[in-house]
C-alpha positions, 0 to 999 in steps of 0.5 A: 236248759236253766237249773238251779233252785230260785225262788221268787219272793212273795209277799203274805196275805193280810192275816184278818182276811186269811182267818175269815171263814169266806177267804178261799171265796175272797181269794177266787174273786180276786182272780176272776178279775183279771179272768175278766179283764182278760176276756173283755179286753179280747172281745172289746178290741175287735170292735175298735179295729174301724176306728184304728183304721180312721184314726191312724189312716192306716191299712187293714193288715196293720190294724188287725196287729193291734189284736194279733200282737196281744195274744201273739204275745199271750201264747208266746209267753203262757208255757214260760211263765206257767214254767216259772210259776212252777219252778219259782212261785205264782204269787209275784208273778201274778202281781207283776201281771196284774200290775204290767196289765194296768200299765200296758193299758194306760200306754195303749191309751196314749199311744200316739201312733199304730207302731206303739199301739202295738208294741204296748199291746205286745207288753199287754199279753206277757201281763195277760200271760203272767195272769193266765199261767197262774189263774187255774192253779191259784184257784184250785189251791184256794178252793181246795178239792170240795169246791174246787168245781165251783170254784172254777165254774166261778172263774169260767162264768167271769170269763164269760161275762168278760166276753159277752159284755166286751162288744157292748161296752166298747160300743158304749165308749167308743162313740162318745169318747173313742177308742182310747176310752177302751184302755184306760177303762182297764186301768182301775180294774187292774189297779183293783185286782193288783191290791186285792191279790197282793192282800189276798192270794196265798204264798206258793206252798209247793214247788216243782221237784225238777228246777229246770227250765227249757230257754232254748224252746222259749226263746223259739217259740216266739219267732215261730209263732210270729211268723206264721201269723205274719205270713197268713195277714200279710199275704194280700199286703205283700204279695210274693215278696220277699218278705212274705217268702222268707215268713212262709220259709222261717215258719216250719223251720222254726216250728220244727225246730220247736217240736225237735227241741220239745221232744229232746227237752228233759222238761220241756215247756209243752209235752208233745207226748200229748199228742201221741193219742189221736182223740187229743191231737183231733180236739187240739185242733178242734180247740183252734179251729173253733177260737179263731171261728169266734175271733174271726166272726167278731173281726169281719162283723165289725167291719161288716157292720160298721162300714157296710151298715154304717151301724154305730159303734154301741148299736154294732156292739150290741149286736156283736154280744148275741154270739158270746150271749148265746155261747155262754148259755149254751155252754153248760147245756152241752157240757151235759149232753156231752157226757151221753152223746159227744160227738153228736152234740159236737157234729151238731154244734159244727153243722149249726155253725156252718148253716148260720155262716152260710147264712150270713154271707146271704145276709149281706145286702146292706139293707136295714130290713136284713139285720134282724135275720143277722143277729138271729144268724149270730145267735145261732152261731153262737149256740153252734159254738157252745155246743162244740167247745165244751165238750170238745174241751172235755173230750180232750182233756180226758183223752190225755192220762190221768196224771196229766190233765193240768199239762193237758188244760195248758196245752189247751189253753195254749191252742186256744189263745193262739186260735184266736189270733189265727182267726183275727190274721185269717180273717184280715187276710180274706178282707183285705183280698176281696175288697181289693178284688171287688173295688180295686181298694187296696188293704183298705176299708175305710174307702171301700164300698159299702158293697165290697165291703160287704162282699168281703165279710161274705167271703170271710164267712164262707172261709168259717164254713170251711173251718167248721168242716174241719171242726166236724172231722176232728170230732169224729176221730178217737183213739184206737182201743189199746191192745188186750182192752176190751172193745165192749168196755164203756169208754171212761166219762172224761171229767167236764174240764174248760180250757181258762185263760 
């Protein structure tokens, strides 16, 4: 445990733009760029993973680590530097971030081979990270309370906007200038966001009172993490190897021994006093199971798309927006719903999901007449989605206390960054075994039939239908009613609060 007071230096906002009755605005515009970025990035790599897998002539296990790495590290990364910015100030910390996203774009863009691709992707997320642990609470004190709600609505729909828009403009990109295009597109964004937060964004005013910092669980929570995300992508790859065995050991080892220190810590990084109450551990995996159903959904319909349509990569884009289209619209939609009828509405978006993957594994004949039906089915997939996160998201952060609520939000945010790599390594996996299955083609696409391709999308949606029952439990638990509370009383409304990046 690391003490000590430290803070980082931070350099003040220009003074003419500080005195502007638009500033806290201006302020929260500067953030929604890299809410943006962030999102985008996300969405627009799935789309790419084709054609990393014919520019490197590499296997599908190994593509799907260009995605699994950038938010393996995000997730590694987000509670240290959510730690940090408490301990020792945002406003640097959110430059670095900026600045490390725009640098880590442009090496992903001259990477010359897979193993960089990834590594640079790696130092992507700790960028994205820096951002992400910072983004909320600049916002909020930005804003102040009167337009704090709107303000953060601003940022959510920048999120939005980042998702649904990814698939197409990788779509537009890629065809005519690669997959590098996808990266440097980054780079001035991020050199736009860097000068406006440095001009911009206020210096920290308040700092935690406790200064300690909890290395030992940041230095396990990476390797945890990682393990478990190799042992899950690369089961097919490497059989019962040794390896694979030593992944599939290490990882409860050492994510028991993150809990272990978590639970010790006198600060620790995540407080797992959280998940004492059942209603928030249920909507902590609702958080994770419904994240990796959009990553895992974008992942397998790339492929599906792509090598079993033989779509190109803008007409595959364009399809791929219905499910993040469709969830943004619904979102706000379910948000009020949800403060009258909140399981329903979730059980709702559950089962929707699970009939529309359902539907998709039907879907999958690689006739041209059957892709209207398709993007109806990911249409409603979509809606199934927006009907379960926010209030899922909701729920859970009312379930937690009061004075915990922004400890809470980045518990969530955790789960979710960390739910979208689980999908991306879950859905990898049941490719590569059915492709191999079908065809013999072993861990690859590219020259697999259009059929086993197909199949094994099929078969990826089936595992979603599992995943949505999961979901579906998880709604119907709640807390016990506490001893001496009357069973009668009205459960308070929790405050509609999303899970940011």
């Amino acid at each position: 445990m690391l003490t000590g007071r430290f803070e980082l230096p931070e350099p003040s906002p220009l003074s003419p733009l500080e005195r502007l009755p638009s500033y806290p605005w201006l302020v929260v515009g500067a953030v929604c760029i890299g809410a943006f970025m962030g999102q985008a990035d996300a969405s627009i790599v799935q789309l790419a993973m084709p054609a990393f897998e014919d520019a490197f002539d590499a296997s599908l296990d190994a593509v799907s680590w260009v995605a699994i790495a950038y938010v393996l590290a995000f997730a590694s990364f987000l509670p240290a530097f959510a730690r940090l910015a408490d301990i020792a100030g945002r406003k640097t910390l959110y430059l670095i971030g900026f600045a490390l996203f725009g640098f880590a774009s442009a090496l992903c863009a001259v990477a010359p081979d897979l193993p960089l691709l990834i590594a640079f992707r790696v130092l992507l997320g700790i960028g994205g990270a820096m951002l992400g642990a910072n983004s909320v609470v600049i916002v909020v004190a930005a804003a102040g309370r009167e337009r704090r709600g709107r303000a953060l609505g601003v940022q959510a729909a920048a999120q939005a906007v980042g998702l649904s828009i990814g698939p197409a403009l990788g779509g537009v990109l890629i065809g005519p200038f690669g997959w590098r295009s996808i990266f440097w597109i980054a780079v001035p964004c991020a050199i736009l966001g860097t000068a406006l937060a440095w001009a911009l964004v206020p210096k920290t005013t308040k700092f935690s009172s406790d200064r300690r910092f909890d290395a030992p669980g940041a230095l396990l929570l990476a390797p945890a993490l990682a393990t478990l995300l190799l042992a899950i992508t690369e089961a097919g790859a490497w059989s019962l190897s040794l390896p694979l065995v030593a992944c599939a050991l290490a990882a409860p080892i050492l994510l028991g021994a993150f809990v272990w220190r978590e639970i010790r810590a006198p600060a620790p990084l995540v407080d797992l006093r959280l998940f004492r109450s059942a209603a928030f551990s249920a909507g902590g995996v609702g958080v994770l199971v419904s994240y990796a159903m959009l990553y895992a959904i974008f992942f397998a319909m790339s492929f599906a798309l792509i090598r079993g349509y033989h779509e190109p990569a803008f007409a595959a884009g364009l399809r791929l927006t219905a499910v993040p289209v469709a969830l943004g619209l619904v979102a706000p939609i379910a948000g009020g719903l949800s403060d009258k009828r909140p399981r329903l509405t979730m059980l709702t978006g559950m089962g929707l999901c699970a009939i529309s993957a359902l539907a998709l594994a039907w879907l999958m004949s690689g006739a041209a007449g059957a892709l209207p039906a398709v993007m109806a089915a990911l249409g409603a997939f979509g809606v199934g989605l927006g009907l379960y996160i926010a209030p899922n998201n909701s729920g859970t952060i009312g379930a937690a206390p009061p004075d915990k609520s922004g400890v809470a939000g980045g518990v969530l945010n955790l789960l979710r960054v960390f739910g979208s790599g689980l999908g991306v390594a879950a859905a990898s996996a049941a490719l590569a075994w059915r492709i191999e299955a079908v065809s013999g083609v072993h861990n690859r696409t590219a020259n697999a039939p259009e059929a086993a391709v197909l199949s094994a999308a099929s078969c990826v949606f089936l595992m979603l239908v599992g995943f949505a029952a999961i979901g579906a439990l998880m709604a119907a638990i709640t807390d016990a009613p506490k001893a001496g509370a009357p069973e009668s009383s009205p459960a308070p409304r929790p405050p509609r609060v999303e899970a940011t990046r």
